[in-house]
N, C-alpha and C positions, 0 to 999 in steps of 0.2 A: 435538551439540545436536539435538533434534526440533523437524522443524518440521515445522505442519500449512497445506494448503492449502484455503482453502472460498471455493467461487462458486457462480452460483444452480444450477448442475447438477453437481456435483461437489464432494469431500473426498478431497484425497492425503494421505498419511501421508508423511512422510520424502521429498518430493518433491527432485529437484536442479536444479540452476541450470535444464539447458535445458527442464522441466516449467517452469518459474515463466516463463522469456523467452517460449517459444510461449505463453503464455494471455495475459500483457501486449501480447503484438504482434497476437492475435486479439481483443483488448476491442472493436474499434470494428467487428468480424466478424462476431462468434458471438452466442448470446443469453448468453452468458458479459460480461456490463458491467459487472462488479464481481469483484475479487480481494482478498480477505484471507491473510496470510500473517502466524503468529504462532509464538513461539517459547516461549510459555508460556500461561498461563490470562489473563494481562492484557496483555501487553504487540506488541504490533503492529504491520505497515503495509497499508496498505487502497489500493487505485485503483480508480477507476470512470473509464468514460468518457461522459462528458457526452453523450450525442448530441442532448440539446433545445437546447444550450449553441455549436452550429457555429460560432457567426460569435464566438463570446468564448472562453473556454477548453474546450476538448476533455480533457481530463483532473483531476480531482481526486486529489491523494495525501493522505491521511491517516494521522498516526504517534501511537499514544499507549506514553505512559513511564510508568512506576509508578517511586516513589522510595520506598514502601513498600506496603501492603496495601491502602492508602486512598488517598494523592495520588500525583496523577499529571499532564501536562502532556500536552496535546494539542494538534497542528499538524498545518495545513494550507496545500500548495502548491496555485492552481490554473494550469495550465499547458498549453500544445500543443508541449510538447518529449518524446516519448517517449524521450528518452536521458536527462532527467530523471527520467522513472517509472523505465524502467531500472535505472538508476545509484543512487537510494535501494533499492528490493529488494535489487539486488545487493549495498549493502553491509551492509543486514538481516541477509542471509541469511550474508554472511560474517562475521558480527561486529562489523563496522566501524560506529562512529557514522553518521548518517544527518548530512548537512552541514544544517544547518534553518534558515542564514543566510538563504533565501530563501523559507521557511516564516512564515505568522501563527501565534500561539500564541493558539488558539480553545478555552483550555481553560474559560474561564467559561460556554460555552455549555451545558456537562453538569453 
């Protein structure tokens, strides 16, 4: 599978696990505040780190699904559990379902 990485300064091509873990663990560091990691032309997962947000949630994850060309479902966790950001990319990037039991499904907002 290709996967591509894009934040405000940078695009990897075919990046691996420990590319995707150092840029998540530097969001609240670098001017890198946003991370997209996508595995096609639609379909994705996204984090920012909140930093206007300290005192409420420190991270947004956002995932959208395409179930064809057209619809698609979009969810969002907001969280300060970086092993939650973690743990959805990594199983992104492995293949594996994203667990979304503790995701909203904000897809009417698009």
């Amino acid at each position: 599978m290709n996967y591509k990485i894009e934040t405000p300064c940078q695009k990897v091509k075919n990046p691996n696990w420990e590319n995707i873990k150092r840029i998540i663990l530097d969001l609240p560091y670098t001017d890198e505040y946003f991370l997209i990691l996508e595995k096609d032309k639609q379909d994705y997962i996204q984090a920012c780190f909140n930093e206007d947000f300290k005192k409420l949630k420190l991270y947004t994850i956002e995932t959208r699904q395409y179930s064809n060309d057209i619809d698609f479902k979009h969810y969002q966790l907001l969280t300060n559990d970086v092993m939650l950001v973690l743990n959805g990319f990594r199983n992104y990037f492995n293949g594996k379902e994203i667990q979304l039991d503790k995701y909203d499904d904000i897809s009417d907002e698009f």
